[in-house]
VMD Tcl script that draws the C-alpha trace (Angstrom):
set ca {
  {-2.00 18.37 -2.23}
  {0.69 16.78 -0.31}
  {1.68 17.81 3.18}
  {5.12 19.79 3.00}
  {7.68 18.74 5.50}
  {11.31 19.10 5.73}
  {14.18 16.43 4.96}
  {16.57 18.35 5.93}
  {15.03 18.61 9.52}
  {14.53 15.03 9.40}
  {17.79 14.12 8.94}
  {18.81 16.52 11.77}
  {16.26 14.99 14.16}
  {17.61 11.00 12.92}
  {20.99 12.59 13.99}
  {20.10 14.28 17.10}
  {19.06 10.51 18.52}
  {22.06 8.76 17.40}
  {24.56 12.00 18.70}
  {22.68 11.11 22.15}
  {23.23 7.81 22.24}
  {26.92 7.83 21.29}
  {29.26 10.80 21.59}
  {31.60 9.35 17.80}
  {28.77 11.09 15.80}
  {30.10 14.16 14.94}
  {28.24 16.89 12.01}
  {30.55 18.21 9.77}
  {29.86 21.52 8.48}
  {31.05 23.91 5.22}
  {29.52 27.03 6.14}
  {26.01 24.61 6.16}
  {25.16 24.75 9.87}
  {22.01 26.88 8.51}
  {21.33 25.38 5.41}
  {21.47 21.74 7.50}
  {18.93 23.57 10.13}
  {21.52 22.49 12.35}
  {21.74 25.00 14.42}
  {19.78 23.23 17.70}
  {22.18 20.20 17.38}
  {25.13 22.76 18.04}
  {23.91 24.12 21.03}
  {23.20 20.42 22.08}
  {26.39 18.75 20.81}
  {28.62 21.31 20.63}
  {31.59 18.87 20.95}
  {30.44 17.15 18.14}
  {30.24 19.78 15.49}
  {33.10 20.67 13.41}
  {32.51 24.03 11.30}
  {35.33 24.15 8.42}
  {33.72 27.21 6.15}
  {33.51 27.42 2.58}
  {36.28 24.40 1.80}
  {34.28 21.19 1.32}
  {37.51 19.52 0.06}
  {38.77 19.93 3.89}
  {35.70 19.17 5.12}
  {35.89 15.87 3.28}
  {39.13 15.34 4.27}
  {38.83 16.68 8.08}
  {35.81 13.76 7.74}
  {38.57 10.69 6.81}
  {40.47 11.81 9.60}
  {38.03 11.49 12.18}
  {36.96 8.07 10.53}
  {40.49 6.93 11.00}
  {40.29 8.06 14.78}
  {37.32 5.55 15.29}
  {34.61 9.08 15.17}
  {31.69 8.80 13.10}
  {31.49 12.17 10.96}
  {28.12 12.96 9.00}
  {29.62 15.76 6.48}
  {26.37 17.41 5.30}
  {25.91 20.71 2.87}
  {24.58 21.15 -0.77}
  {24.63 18.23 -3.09}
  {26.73 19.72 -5.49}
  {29.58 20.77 -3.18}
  {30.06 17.20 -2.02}
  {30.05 15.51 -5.11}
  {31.59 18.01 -7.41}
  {33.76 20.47 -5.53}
  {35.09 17.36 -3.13}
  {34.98 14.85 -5.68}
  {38.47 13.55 -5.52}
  {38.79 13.86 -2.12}
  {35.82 11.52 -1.82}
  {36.90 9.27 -4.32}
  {40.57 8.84 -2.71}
  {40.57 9.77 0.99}
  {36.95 8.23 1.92}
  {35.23 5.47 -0.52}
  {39.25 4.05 -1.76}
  {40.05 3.47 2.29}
  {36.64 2.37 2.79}
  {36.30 4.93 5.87}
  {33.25 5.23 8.12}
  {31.95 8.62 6.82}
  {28.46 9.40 6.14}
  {27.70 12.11 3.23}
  {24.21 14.02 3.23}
  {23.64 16.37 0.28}
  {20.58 18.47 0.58}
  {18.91 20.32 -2.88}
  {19.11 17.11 -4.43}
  {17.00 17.36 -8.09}
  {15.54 20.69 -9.41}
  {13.02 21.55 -7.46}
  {15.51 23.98 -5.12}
  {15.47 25.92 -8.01}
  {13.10 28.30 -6.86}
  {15.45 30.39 -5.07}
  {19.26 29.86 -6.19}
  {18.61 27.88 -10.03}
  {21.42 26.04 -11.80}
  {24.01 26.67 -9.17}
  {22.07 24.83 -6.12}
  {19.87 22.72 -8.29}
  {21.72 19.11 -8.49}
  {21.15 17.01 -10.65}
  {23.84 15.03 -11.17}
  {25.02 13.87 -7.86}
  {23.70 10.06 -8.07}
  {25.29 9.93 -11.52}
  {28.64 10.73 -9.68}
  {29.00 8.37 -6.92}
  {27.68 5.94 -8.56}
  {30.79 5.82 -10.47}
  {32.85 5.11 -7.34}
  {33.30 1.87 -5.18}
  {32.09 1.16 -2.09}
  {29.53 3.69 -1.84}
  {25.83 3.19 -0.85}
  {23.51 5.61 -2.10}
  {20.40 6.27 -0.74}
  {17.09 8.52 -1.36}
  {14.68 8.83 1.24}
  {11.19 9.91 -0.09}
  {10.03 12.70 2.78}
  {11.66 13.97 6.31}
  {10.49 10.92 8.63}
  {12.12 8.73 6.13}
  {15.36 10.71 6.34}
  {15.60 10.88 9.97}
  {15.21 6.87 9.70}
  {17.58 6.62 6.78}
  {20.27 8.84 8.90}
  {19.87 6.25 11.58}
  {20.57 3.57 9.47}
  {23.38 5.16 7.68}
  {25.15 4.93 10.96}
  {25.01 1.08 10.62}
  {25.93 0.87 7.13}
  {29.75 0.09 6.85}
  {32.24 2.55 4.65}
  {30.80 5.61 2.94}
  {26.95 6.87 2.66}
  {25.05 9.04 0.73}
  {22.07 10.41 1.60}
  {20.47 12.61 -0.83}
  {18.06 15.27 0.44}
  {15.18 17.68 -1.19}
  {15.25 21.55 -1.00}
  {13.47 21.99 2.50}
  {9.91 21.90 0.99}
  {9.73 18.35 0.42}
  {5.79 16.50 0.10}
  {5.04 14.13 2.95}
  {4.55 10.52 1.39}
  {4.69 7.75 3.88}
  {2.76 7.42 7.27}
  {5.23 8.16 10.17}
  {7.56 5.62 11.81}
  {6.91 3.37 8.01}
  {9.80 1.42 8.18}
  {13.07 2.61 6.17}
  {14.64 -0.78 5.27}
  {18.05 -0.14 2.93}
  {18.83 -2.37 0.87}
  {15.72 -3.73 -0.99}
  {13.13 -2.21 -2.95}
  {9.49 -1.32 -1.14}
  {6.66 -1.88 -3.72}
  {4.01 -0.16 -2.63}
  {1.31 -1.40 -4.69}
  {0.46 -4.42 -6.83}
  {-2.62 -3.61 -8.92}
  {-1.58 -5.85 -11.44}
  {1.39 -7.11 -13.89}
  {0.78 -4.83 -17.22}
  {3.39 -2.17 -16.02}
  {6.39 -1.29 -13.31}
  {6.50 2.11 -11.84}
  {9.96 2.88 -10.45}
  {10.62 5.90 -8.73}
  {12.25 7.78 -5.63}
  {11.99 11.12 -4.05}
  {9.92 13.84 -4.60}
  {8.32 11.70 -7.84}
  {7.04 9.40 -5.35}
  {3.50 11.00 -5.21}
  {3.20 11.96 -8.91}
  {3.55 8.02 -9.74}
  {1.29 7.37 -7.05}
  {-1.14 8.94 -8.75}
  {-0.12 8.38 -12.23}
  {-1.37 4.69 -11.09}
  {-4.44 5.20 -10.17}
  {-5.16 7.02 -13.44}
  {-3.99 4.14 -15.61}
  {-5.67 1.59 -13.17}
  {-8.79 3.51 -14.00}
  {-8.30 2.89 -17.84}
  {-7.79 -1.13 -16.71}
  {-3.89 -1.20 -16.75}
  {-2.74 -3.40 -13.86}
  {0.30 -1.83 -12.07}
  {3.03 -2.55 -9.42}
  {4.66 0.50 -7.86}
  {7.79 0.55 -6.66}
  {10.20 2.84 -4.55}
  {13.78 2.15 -4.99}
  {15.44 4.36 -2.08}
  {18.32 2.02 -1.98}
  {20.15 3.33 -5.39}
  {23.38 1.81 -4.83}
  {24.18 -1.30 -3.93}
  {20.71 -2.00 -5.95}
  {18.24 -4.44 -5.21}
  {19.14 -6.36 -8.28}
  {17.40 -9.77 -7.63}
  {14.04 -7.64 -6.30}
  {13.78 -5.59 -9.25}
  {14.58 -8.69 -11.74}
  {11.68 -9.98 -9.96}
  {9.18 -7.38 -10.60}
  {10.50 -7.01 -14.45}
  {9.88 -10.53 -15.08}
  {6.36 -9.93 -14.06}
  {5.60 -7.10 -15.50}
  {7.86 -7.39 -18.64}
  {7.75 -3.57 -19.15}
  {8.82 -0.34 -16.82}
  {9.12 3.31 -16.62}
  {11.53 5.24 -13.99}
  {11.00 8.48 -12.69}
  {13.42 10.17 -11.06}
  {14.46 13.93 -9.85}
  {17.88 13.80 -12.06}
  {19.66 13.42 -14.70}
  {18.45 10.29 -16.86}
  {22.02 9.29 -17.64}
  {23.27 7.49 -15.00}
  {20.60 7.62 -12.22}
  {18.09 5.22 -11.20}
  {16.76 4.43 -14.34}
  {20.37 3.96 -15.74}
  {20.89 1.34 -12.63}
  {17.50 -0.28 -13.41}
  {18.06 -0.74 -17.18}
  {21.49 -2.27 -16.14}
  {19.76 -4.44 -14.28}
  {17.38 -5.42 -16.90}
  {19.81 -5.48 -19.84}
  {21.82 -8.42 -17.73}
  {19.05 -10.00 -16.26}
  {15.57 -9.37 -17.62}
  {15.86 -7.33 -21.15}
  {12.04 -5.39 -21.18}
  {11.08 -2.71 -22.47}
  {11.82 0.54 -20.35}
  {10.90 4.31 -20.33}
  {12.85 6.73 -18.58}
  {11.22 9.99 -16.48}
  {13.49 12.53 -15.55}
  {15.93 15.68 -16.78}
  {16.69 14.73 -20.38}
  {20.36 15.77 -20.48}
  {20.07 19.41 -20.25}
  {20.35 22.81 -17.42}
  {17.21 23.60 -16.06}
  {15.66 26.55 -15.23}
  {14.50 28.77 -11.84}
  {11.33 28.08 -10.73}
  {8.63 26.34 -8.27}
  {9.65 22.71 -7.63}
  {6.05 21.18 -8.88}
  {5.92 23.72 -12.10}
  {9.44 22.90 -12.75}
  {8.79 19.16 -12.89}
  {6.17 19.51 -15.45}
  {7.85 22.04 -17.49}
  {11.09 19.38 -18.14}
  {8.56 16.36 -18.82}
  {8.34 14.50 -15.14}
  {4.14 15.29 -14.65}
  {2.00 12.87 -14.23}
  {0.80 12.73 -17.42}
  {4.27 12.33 -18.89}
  {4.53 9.09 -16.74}
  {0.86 7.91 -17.75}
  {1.85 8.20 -21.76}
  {5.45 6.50 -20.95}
  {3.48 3.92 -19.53}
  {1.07 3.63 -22.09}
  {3.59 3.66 -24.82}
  {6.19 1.23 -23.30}
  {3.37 -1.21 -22.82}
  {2.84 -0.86 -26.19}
  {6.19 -1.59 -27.18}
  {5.82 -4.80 -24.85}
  {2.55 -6.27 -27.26}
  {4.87 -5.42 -30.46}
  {8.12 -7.69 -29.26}
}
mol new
graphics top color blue
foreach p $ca { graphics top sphere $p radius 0.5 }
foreach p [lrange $ca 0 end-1] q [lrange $ca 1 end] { graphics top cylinder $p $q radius 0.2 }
display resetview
């Protein structure tokens, strides 16, 4: 079993040393500071915390302004309430202007579903801003990760996503790995039969979904794609030309996610056969994050027969 660790605390503690370092970094708050575990970076920085309530559409909005006054605000609550309640504002007042403002949505997926279910369970937020320009999307896989992808947001012109787990979120990388945005990280190369895509909390269910099908002889290359938007096109073209077959796993909805982007990808570059893991188009329900991922088809075992079908589907063409 994984260690547990939070990304919510990681992202706290990635913008605790860039709040230090330069007094423009400002948190931005909808009635989140607890939710955020933000509450040490208050009593630090208290001139660089805004607090707006329950209004994310101000908060988005209060968040343009500051961009426009040369500040750099991090607006950070639920998933849901910035990319459906503050949609338009989003849209309009921060990616259309370009501004500097850097989102961070935490209960990304289903597995927060253990305590609140459909309402704090968000799945669809990649699908959204994907949709808009000049937005960069990324999904870093445990908490040291997201304190290094908060870092980096800060350097990442215009508008930034950064989509976080429910608190509870399984350690995956050795600390201080590098966070590089931007490109894919493939992780291992066992061989060219198959592509493993994935982000997130997946992460460590394809990591061992590989080793089981490298134990029945099926050569894989594992990939993490934390860099959703702007995609690493040319890196995953590269991969599927090896490999000539994929599956994606994900922590959303399977319409417009990460194995939308990487079937776009393929479709224009590389056409292969690919298999999509993830929430097939429907609400979930309450319950523990790993039992919830095998109850709506994202288990291990639902990666290893993807895998073994798709390659199938590879011999036939």
């Amino acid at each position: 079993m994984n260690k547990i660790e939070s990304t919510r605390i990681g992202f706290m503690q990635g913008l605790d040393t860039l709040a230090e370092k330069d007094d423009r970094v400002m948190l931005i708050c909808a009635d989140s500071l607890l939710a955020m575990r933000a509450t040490e970076f208050v009593e630090k920085y208290p001139e660089q915390y805004v607090e707006i309530g329950i209004a994310e559409q101000n908060a988005a909005a209060t968040s343009a302004g500051l961009a426009l006054e040369g500040m750099i605000p991090f607006f950070a609550t639920y998933a849901g309430f910035i990319t459906m309640r503050a949609c338009e504002q989003i849209r309009t007042f921060i990616a259309y202007p370009n501004l500097n403002v850097k989102l961070a949505g935490v209960n990304g997926g289903i597995a927060g579903g253990e305590r609140e279910g459909t309402t704090h369970q968000f799945f669809e937020d990649i699908g959204i801003l994907r949709t808009i320009p000049n937005m960069t999307i990324l999904v870093p896989a445990d908490a040291d990760q997201a304190r290094q992808a908060c870092i980096a947001a800060a350097s990442i012109p215009g508008p930034v996503y950064i989509r976080l787990g429910s608190g509870r979120d399984p350690v995956v990388f050795e600390k201080d790995t590098p966070f590089v945005p931007g490109k894919i990280n493939v992780l291992r190369e066992n061989g060219n039969d198959i592509a493993l895509f994935g982000n997130g909390i997946l992460l460590p269910r394809l990591m061992e979904a590989s080793e089981i099908l490298a134990s029945k002889g099926i050569g894989v290359t594992l990939v993490e794609v934390h860099t959703v938007k702007p995609l690493d096109v040319q890196g995953v073209t590269d991969v599927l030309k090896k490999c000539g077959a994929a599956v994606t796993a994900e922590d959303h909805n399977i319409i417009n996610g990460l194995g939308s982007a990487i079937m776009e990808a393929a479709a224009e570059n590389c056409p292969v056969p690919i298999a999509r893991i993830g929430l097939r188009d429907k609400f979930p329900g309450s319950g523990l994050p790993q039992e919830l991922l095998d109850y709506y088809e994202m288990s291990v075992e639902d990666i290893v027969k993807a895998a073994e079908a798709t390659i199938a589907r590879k011999v036939r063409s």
